[in-house]
N, C-alpha and C positions, 0 to 999 in steps of 0.2 A: 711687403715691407721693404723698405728701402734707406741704404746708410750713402755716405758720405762715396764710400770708396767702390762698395758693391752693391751691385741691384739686384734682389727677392723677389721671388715671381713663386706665389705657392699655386700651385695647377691642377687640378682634377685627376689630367688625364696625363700623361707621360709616357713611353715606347719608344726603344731603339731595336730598329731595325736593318741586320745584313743582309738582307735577302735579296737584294738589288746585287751588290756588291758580287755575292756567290755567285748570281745567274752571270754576271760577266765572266767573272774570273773562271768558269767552267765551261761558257760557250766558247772561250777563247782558248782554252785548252783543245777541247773537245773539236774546233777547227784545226788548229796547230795539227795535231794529231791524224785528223784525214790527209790534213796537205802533205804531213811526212811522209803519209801511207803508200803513193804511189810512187816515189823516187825510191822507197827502201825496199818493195814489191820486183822492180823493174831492175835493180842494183844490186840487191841484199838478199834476194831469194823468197819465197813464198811463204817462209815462214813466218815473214813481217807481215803477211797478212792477218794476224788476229790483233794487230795492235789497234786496229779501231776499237776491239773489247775491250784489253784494258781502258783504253781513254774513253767507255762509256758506266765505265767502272769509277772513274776518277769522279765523273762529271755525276753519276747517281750519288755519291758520298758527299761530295761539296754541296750537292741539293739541301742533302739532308743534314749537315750541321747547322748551319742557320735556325734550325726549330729549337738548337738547344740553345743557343748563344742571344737569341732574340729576347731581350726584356718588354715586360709591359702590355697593353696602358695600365698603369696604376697610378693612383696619385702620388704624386712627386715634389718636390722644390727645384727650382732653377738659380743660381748664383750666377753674375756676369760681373767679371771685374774685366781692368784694362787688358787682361792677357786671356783669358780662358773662361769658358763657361763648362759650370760643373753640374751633372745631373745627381741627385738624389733620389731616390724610391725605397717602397718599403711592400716588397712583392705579399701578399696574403700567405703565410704557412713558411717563409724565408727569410735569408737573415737578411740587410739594410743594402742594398749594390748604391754605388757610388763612381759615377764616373768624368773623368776630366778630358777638356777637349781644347785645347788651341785655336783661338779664333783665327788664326792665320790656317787651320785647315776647315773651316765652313767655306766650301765654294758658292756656294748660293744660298737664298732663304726668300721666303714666301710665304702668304698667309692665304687661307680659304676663311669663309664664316665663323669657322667653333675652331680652328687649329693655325700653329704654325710649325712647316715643317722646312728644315734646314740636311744642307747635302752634304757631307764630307768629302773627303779628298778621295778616301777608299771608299768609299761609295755606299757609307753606311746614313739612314736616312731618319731623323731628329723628328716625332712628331710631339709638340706641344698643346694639350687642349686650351683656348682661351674661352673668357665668358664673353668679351665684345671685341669688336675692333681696337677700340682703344688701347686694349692691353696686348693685344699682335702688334701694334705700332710700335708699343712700347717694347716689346722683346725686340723686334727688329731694330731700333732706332740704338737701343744699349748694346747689340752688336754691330752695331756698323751696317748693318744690308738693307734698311728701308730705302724707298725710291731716291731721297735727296742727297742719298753717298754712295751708293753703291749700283752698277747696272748687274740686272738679271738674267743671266741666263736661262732659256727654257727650252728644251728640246722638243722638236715637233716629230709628229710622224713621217714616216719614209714613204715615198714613192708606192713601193710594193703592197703596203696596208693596206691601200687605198682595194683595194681587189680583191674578190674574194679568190681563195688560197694565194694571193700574188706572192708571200713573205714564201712557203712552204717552196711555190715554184724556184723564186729565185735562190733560194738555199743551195736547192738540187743541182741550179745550174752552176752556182760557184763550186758546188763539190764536184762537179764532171770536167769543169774547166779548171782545176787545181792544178793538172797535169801542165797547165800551158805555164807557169812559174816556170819552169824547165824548160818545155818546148819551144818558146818564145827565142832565148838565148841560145838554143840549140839551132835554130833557126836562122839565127842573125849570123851565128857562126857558119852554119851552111853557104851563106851567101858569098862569103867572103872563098869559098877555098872550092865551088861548084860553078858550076854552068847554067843553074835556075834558079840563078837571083833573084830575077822575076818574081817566078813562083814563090818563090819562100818569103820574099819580102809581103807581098801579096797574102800568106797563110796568117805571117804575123802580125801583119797588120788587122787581119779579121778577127784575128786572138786578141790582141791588146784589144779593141773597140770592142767586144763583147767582154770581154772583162771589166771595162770602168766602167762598161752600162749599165754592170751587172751589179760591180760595188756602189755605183751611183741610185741606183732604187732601193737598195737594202739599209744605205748611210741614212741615219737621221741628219734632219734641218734642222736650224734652233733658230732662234729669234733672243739678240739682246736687247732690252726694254733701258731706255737710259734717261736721262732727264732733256736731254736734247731730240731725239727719237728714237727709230726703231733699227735695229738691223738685223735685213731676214738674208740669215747663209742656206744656202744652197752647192752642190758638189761644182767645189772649185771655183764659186760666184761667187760674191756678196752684193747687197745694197743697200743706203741707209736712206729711211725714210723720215724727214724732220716732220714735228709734230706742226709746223706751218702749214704743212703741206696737208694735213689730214685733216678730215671732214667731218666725221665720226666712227667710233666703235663700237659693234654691237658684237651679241652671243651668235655664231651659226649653228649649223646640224653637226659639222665635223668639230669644230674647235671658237676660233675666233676671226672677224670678218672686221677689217679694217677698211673703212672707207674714204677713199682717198681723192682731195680737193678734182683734181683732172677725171675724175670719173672711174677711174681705173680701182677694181677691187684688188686688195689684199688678203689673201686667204692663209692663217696660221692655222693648219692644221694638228689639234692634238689627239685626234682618234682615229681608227685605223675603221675598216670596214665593219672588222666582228664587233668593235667596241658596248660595251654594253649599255642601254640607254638609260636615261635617267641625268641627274648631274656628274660634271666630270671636274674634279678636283685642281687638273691641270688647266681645263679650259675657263675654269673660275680663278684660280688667280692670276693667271696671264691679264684676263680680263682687269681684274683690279688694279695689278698694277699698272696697266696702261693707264685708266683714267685717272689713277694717284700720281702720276706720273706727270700728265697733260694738267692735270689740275694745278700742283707744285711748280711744276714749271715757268709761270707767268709769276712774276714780284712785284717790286716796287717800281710803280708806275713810272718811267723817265725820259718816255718817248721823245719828248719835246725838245730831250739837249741832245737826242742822237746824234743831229748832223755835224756836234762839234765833232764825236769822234769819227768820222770817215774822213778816208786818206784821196780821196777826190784825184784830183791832180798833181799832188805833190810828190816827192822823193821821197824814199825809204828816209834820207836821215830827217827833210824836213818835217815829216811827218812825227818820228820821234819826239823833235824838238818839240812841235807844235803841241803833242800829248801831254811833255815834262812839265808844262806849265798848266795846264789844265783846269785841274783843282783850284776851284775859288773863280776861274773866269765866266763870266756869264754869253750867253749867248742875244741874238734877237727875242726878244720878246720871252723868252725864257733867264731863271733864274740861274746866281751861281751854282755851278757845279762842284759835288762836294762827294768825297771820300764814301758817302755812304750809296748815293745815286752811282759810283760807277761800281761798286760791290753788286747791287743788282742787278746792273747789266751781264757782269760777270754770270750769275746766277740764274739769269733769265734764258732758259731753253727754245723761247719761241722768236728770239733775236738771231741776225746774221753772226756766222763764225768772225767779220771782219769787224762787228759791231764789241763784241764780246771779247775781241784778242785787244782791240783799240783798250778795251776799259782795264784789262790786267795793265798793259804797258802802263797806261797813264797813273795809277793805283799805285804800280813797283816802282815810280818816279817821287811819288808823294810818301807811299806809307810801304816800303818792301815790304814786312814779315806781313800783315794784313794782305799784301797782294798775295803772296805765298800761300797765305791760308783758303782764301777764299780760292784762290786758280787751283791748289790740292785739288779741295771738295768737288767742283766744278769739272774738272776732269775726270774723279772717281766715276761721275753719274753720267759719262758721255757715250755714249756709245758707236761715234765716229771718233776712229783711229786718228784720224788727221789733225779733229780741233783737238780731240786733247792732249797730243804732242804739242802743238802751238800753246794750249795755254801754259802748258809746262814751264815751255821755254818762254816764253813773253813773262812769265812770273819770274824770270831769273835774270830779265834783260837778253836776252840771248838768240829771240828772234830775227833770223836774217832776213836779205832782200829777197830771195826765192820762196822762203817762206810765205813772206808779206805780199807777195805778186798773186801767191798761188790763192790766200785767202779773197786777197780782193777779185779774182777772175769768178770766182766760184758764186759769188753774189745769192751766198742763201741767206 
């Protein structure tokens, strides 16, 4: 059921889940904790060595609350108004829980076949049962995070999964290499006030490189899914891959296999070695949303008047100029150009960045708050940093000559 102001989603299945949350906030103790262990061992006396117990003490209790605090699934209602989505349940043998959430704390949201499950900020994790697609659209679209406003974040697996026991291995080696946090700087200071600079620069430097090699297989990748394309982070890279560029997407054995126009594969991995087989929750909706994504992405048809907007050979301001008047001018053998033609441009993901900055400019010339709105949304779904600071600013007139250089050099 559904009113004016808020939207009703009565749902089978319902469940909020900490358990995600816990396991961080206790592996993250539970490290803390050993890397204390050997600076207070070496400085404080040996007595600090039983402090791994308690922090293993810490970390089996935080295990264990989560079983009590964990609601659900039971059937439920869901409320979404402008500010907060509210869960209702009615546990079997308990009295009615009720809880409210701030859509400014959902950092993501996603749907698989029968559910949609959304992420908070504390890392507690929202699953909603649906009976079709339709109506996971519909919960995502009444918050904000379906494909055409919102990019997705999805965290992929780490390097070390890939292997069997690789995660166990590289643990062991960040807890023996703990001691270099100290010996590193203890080192660098050697250098400075000894005679074997060499050597000590030489020690830490072997220590620094097995330590980011070490946190660099253990870090998770993600992959932002956006309405322009893909961006797969990796330790200390990035790279965004536009949906022009891509050929097809299919399911692999580890995760998802993006196939890309140049031949070259993309591999988003969301399973680790042990993984268990069968379907995998994460590799199914990464999947979906990509092709809802690629699907959404292409509009209203308006190929024919692009060439008006490219900046060719002209100057940053003629080019302006030429933009301000726009609206309503027709081209060769194409019709006028009108306010709704360059909103799709805007909106079109499979278009160049210089294609798409051109249509906010000329739109903020004709119709600002419609420029504004549509370069918002546009931006919300980008998941290249770069265009969608430019739309921003092109939606506010405010695009410079370096700006405007850098998109035209870029020619995607």
């Amino acid at each position: 059921m559904e009113t004016e102001e808020t939207q009703r989603f009565e749902l089978g299945a319902v469940s909020i889940d900490i358990r995600d949350r816990a396991r961080r906030t206790a592996g993250w103790a539970l490290v803390f904790c050993v890397v204390a262990w050997w600076p207070l061992v070496l400085f404080a006396g040996g007595l600090m060595g039983f402090l791994p117990l308690g922090a293993f003490a810490v970390w089996v209790i935080t295990m264990l609350l989560p079983r009590l605090r964990s609601v659900g699934p039971v059937a439920g209602t869901v409320a979404i108004d402008a500010s907060s989505l509210t869960l209702t349940v009615q546990p079997p043998g308990r009295a009615r829980y009720q809880r409210r959430f701030a859509r400014t704390q959902l950092t993501r949201g996603y749907r698989t076949d029968d559910e949609v499950q959304l992420e908070t900020r504390r890392g507690e994790m929202l699953s909603l049962g649906i009976d079709s697609a339709a109506t996971g659209e519909a919960l995502l679209g009444a918050l904000g995070l379906d494909a055409r406003r919102r990019v997705l974040e999805v965290p992929l697996a780490n390097i070390a999964s890939r292997f069997p026991g690789g995660v166990t291995l590289a643990w062991i080696m960040l807890v023996c290499q703990s001691p270099s946090v100290v010996v590193i700087p203890f080192a660098l200071l050697m250098m400075l006030s000894t005679s074997a600079s060499p050597v000590m620069f030489a020690f830490a430097s072997v220590e620094t490189i097995l330590l980011a090699a070490t946190i660099s297989v253990l870090r998770p990748r993600s992959a932002a899914i956006g309405m322009d394309g893909i961006v797969y982070r990796r330790f200390l890279r990035k790279r965004f891959y536009p949906y022009s560029g891509v050929a097809s997407v299919v399911r692999g054995t580890s995760g998802v296999v993006v196939e890309l126009r140049s031949g070259e594969p993309l591999h988003l991995r969301t399973r680790g070695f042990w993984s268990r087989s069968g379907p995998d929750a994460t590799t199914e909706a990464l999947l979906e949303r990509i092709e809802t994504a690629r699907a959404a992405a292409s509009g209203h048809d308006v190929r024919a008047k692009l060439p008006l907007l490219e900046r060719r050979a002209r100057s940053a301001a003629e080019w302006r100029a030429h933009l301000s008047t726009l609206v309503g001018a027709a081209g060769y053998r194409t019709g006028a150009v009108t306010a709704r033609d360059l909103a799709a441009v805007i909106e079109d993901a499979t278009l160049s960045a210089e294609h798409r900055v051109a249509a906010t400019l000329a739109l903020q010339a004709a119709e600002p708050a419609e420029a504004r709105t549509r370069a918002r949304i546009a931006a919300a779904a980008c998941a290249d940093k770069g265009l969608r600071v430019a739309l921003d600013q092109a939606a506010e007139g405010e695009l410079d000559e370096e700006h405007l250089a850098r998109l035209t050099a870029r020619g995607e």
